[in-house]
N, CA, C, O and CB atoms as a CASP TS submission, in Angstrom:
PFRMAT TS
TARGET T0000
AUTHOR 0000-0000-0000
METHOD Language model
MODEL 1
PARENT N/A
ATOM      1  N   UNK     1     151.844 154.168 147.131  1.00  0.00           N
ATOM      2  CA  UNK     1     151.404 153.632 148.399  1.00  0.00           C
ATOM      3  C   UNK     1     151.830 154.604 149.500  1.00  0.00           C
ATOM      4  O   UNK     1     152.995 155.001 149.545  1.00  0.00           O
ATOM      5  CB  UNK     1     151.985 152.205 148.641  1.00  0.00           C
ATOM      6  N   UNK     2     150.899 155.000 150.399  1.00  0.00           N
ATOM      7  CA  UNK     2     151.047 155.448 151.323  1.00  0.00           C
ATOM      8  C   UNK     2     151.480 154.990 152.679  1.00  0.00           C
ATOM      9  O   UNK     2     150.779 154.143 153.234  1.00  0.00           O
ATOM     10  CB  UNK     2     150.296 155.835 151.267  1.00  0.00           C
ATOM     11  N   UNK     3     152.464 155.408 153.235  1.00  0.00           N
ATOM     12  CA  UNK     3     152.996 154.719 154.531  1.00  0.00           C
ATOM     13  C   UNK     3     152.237 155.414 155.716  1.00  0.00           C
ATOM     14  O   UNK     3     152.102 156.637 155.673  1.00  0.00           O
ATOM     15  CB  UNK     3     154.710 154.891 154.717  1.00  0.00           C
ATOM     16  N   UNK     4     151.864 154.883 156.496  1.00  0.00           N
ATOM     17  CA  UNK     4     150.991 155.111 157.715  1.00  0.00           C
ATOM     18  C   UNK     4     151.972 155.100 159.272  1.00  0.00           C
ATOM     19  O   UNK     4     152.362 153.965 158.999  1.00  0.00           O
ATOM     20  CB  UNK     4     149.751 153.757 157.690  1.00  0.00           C
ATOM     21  N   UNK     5     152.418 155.284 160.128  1.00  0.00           N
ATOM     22  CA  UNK     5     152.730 155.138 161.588  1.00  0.00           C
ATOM     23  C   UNK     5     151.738 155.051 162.498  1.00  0.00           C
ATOM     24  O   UNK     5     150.544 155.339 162.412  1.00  0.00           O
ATOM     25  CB  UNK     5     153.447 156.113 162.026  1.00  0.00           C
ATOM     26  N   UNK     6     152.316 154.663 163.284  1.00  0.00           N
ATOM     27  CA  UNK     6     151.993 154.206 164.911  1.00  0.00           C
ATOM     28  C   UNK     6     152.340 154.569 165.884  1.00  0.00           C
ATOM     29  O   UNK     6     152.602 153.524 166.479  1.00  0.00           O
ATOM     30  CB  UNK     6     152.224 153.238 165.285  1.00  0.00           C
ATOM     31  N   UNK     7     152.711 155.987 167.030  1.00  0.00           N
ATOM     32  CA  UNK     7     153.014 155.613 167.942  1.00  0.00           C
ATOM     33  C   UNK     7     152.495 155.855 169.125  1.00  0.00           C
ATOM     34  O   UNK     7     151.633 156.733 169.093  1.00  0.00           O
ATOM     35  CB  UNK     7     153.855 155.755 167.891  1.00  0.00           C
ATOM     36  N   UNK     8     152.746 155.304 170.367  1.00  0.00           N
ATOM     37  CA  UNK     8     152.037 154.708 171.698  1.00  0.00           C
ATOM     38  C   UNK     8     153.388 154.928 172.938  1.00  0.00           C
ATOM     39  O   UNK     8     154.493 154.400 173.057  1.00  0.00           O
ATOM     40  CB  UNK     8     151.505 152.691 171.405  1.00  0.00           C
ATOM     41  N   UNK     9     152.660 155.948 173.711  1.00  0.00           N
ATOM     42  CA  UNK     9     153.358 155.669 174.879  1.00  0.00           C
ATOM     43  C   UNK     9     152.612 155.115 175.873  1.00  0.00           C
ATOM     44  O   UNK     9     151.429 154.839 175.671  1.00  0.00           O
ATOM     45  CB  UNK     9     153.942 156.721 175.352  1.00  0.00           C
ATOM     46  N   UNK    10     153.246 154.877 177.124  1.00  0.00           N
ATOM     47  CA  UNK    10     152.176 154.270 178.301  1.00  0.00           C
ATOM     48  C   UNK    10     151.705 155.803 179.017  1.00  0.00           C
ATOM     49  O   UNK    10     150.538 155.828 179.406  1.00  0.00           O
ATOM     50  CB  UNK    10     153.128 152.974 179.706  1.00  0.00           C
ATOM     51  N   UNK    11     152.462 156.982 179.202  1.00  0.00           N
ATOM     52  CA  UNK    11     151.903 157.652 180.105  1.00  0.00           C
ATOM     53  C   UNK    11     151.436 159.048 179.372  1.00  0.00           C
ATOM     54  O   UNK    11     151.474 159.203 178.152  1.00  0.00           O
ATOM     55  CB  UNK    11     152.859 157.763 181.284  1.00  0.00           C
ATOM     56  N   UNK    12     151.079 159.840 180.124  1.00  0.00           N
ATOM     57  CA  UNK    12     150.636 161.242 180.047  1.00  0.00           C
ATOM     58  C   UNK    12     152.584 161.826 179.783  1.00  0.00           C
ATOM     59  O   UNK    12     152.932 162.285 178.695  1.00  0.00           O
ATOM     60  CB  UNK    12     149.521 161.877 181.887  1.00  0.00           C
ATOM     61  N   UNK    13     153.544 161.682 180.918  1.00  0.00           N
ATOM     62  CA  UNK    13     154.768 161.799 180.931  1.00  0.00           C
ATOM     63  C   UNK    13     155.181 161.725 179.892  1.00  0.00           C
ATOM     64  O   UNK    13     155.444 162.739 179.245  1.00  0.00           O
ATOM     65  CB  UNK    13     155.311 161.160 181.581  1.00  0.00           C
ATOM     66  N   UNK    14     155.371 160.441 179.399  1.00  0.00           N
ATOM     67  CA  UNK    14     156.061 160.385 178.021  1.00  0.00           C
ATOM     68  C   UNK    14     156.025 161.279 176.885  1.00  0.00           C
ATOM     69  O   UNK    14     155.015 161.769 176.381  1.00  0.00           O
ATOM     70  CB  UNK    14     155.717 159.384 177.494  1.00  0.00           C
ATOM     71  N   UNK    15     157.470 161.475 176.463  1.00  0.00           N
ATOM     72  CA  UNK    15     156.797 162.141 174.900  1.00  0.00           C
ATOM     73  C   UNK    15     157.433 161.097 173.903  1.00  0.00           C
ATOM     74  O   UNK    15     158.445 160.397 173.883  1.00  0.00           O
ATOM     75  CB  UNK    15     157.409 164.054 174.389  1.00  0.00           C
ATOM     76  N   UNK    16     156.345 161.334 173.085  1.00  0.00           N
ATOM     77  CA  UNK    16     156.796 160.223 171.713  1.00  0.00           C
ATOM     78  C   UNK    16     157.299 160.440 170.622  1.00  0.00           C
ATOM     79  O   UNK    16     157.248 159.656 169.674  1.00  0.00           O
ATOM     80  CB  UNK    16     155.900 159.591 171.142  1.00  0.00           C
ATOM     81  N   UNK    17     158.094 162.023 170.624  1.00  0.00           N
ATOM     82  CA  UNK    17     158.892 162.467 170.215  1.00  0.00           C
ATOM     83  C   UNK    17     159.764 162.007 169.239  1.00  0.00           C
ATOM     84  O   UNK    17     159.756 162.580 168.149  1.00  0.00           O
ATOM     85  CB  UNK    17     159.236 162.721 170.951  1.00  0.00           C
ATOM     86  N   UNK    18     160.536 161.049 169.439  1.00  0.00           N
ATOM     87  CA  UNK    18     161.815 160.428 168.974  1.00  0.00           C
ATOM     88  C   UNK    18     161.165 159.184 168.478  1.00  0.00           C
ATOM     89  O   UNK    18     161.658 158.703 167.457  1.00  0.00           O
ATOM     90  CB  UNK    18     163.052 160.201 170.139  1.00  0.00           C
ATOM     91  N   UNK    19     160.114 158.556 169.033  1.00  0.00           N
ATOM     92  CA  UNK    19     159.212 157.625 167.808  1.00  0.00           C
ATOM     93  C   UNK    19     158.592 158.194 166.670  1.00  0.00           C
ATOM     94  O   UNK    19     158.729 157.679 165.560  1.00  0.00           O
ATOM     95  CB  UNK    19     158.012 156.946 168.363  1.00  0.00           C
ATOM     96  N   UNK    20     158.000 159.094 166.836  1.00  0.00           N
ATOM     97  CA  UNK    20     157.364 160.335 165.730  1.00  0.00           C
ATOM     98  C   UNK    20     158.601 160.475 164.917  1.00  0.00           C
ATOM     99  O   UNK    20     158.560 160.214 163.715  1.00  0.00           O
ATOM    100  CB  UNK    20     156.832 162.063 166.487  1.00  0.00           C
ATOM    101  N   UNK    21     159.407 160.765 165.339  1.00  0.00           N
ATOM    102  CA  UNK    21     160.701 161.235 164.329  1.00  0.00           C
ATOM    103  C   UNK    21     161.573 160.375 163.305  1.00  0.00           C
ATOM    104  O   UNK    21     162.321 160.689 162.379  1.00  0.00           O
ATOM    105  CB  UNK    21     161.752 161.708 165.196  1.00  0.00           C
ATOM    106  N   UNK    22     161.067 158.861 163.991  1.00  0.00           N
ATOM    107  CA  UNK    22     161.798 157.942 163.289  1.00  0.00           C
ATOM    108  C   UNK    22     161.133 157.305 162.275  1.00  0.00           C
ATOM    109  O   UNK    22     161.671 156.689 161.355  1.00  0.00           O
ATOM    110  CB  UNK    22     162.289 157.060 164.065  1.00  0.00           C
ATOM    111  N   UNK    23     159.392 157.533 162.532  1.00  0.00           N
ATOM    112  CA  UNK    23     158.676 157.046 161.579  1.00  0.00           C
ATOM    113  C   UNK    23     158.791 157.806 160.430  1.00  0.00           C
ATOM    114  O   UNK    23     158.803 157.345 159.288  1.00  0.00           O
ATOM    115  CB  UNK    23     157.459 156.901 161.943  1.00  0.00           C
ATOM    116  N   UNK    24     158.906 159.376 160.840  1.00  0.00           N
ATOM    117  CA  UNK    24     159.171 160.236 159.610  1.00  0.00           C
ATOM    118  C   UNK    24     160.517 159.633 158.793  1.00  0.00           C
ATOM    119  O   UNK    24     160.489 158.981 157.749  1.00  0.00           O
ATOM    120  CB  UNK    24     159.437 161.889 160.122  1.00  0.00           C
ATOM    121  N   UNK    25     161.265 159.888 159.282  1.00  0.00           N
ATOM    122  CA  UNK    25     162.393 158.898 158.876  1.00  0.00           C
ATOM    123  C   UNK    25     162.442 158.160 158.166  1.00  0.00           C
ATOM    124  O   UNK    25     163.282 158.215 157.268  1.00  0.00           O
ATOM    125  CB  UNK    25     162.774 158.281 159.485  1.00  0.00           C
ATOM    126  N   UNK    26     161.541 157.138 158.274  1.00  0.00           N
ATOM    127  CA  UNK    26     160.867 156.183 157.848  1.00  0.00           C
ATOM    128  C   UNK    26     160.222 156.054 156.127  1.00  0.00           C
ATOM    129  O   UNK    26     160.077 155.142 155.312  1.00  0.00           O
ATOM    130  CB  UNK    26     159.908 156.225 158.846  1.00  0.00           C
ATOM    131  N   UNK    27     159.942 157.624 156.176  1.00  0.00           N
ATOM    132  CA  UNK    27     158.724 157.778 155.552  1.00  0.00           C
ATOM    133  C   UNK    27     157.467 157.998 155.512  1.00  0.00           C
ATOM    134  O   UNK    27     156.784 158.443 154.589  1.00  0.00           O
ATOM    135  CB  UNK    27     158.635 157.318 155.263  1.00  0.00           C
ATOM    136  N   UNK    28     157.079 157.553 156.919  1.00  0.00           N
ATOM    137  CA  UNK    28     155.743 157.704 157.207  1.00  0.00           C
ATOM    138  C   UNK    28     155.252 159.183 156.359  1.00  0.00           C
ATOM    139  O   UNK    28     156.018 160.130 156.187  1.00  0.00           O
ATOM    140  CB  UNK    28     155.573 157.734 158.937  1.00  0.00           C
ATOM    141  N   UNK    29     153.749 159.138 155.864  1.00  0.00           N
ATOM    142  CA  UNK    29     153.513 160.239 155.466  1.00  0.00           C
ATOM    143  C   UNK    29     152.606 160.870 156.529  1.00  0.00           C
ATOM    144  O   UNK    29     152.414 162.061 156.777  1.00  0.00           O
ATOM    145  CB  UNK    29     153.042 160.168 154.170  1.00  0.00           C
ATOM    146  N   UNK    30     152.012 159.584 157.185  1.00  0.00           N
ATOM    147  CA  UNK    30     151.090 160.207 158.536  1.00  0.00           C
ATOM    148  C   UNK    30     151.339 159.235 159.616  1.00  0.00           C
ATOM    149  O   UNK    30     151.940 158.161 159.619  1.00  0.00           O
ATOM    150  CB  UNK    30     149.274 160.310 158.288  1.00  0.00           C
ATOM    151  N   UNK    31     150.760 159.853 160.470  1.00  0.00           N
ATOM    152  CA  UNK    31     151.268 159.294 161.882  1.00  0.00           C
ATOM    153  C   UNK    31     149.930 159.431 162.982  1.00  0.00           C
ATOM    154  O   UNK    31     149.318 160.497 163.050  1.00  0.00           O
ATOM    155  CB  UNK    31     152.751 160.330 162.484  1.00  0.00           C
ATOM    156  N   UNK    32     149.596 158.400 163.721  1.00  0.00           N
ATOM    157  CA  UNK    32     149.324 158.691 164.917  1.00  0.00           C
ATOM    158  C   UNK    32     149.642 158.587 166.143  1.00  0.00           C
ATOM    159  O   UNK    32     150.403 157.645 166.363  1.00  0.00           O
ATOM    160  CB  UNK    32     148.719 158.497 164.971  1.00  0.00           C
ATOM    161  N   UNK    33     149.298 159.301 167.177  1.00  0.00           N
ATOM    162  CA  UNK    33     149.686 158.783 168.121  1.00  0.00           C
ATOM    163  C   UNK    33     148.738 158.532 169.400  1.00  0.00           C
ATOM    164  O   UNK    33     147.595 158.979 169.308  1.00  0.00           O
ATOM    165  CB  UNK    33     150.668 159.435 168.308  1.00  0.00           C
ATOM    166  N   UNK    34     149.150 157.766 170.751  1.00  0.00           N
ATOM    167  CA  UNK    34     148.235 157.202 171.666  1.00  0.00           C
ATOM    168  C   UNK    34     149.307 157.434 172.698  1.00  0.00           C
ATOM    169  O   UNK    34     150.480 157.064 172.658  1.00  0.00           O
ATOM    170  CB  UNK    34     147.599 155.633 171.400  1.00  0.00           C
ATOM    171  N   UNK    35     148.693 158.105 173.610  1.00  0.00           N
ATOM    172  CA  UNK    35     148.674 158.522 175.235  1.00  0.00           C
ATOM    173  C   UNK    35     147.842 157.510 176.097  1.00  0.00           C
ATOM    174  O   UNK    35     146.855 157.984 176.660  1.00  0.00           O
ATOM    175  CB  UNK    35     147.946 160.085 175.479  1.00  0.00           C
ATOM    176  N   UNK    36     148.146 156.002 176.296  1.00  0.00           N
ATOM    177  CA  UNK    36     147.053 155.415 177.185  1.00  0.00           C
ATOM    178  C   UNK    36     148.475 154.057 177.552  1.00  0.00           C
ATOM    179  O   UNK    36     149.598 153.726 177.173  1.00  0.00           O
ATOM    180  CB  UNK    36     145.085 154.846 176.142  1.00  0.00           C
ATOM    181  N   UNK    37     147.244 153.633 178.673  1.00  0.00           N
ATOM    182  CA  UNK    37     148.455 152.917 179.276  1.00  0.00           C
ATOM    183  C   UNK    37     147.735 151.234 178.418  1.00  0.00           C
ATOM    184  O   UNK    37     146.692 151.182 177.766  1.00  0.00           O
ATOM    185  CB  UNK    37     148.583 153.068 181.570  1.00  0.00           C
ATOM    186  N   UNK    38     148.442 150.360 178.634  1.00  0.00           N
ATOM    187  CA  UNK    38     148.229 149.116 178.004  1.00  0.00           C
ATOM    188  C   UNK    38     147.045 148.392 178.687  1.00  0.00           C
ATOM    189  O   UNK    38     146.129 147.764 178.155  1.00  0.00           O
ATOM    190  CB  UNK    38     149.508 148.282 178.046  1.00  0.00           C
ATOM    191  N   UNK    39     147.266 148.613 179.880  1.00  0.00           N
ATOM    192  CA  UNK    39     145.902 147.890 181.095  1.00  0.00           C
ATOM    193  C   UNK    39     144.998 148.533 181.133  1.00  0.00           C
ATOM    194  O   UNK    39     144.326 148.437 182.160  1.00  0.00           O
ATOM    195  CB  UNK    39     146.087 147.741 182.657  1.00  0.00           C
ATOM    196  N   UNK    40     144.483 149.595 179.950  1.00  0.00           N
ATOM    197  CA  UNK    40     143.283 150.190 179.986  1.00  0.00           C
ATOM    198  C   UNK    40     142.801 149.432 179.106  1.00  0.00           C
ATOM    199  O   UNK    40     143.197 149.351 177.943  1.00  0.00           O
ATOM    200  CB  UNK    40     143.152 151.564 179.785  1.00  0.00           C
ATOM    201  N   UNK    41     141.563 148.585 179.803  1.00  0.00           N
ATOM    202  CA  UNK    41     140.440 148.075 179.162  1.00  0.00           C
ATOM    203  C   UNK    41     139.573 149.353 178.062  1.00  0.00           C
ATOM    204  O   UNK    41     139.282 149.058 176.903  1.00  0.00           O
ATOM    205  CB  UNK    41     139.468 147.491 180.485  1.00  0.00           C
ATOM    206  N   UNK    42     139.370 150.232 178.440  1.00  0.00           N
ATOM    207  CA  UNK    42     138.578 151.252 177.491  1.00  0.00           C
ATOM    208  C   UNK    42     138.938 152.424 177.199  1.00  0.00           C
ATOM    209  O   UNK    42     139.095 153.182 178.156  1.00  0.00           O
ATOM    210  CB  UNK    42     137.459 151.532 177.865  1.00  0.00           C
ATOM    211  N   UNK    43     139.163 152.911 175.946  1.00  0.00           N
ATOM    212  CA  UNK    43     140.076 154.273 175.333  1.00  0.00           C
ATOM    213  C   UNK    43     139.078 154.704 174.596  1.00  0.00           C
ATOM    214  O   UNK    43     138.065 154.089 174.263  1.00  0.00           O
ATOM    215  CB  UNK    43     141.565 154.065 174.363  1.00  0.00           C
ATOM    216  N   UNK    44     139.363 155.670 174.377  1.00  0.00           N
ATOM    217  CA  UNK    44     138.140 156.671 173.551  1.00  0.00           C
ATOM    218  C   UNK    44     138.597 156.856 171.977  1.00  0.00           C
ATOM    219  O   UNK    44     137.901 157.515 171.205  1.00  0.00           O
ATOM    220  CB  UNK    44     138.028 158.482 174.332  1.00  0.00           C
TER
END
């Protein structure tokens, strides 16, 4: 079984760095990530 991640910041600013790192951690074998804020009705 393959482990998958998640991670999400709210801004452009943020880095998700240290979430990325923990999923590896984790195990994750892949990861994504999202640059958008929560009150965006529409993301690409």
């Amino acid at each position: 079984m393959m482990l998958v991640g998640y991670a999400r910041v709210s801004t452009v600013d943020q880095d998700p760095g240290a979430k990325l790192w923990a999923l590896e951690e984790r195990g994750c074998e892949r990861t994504f990530r999202d640059k958008a804020s929560g009150r965006l009705a529409r993301r690409p």
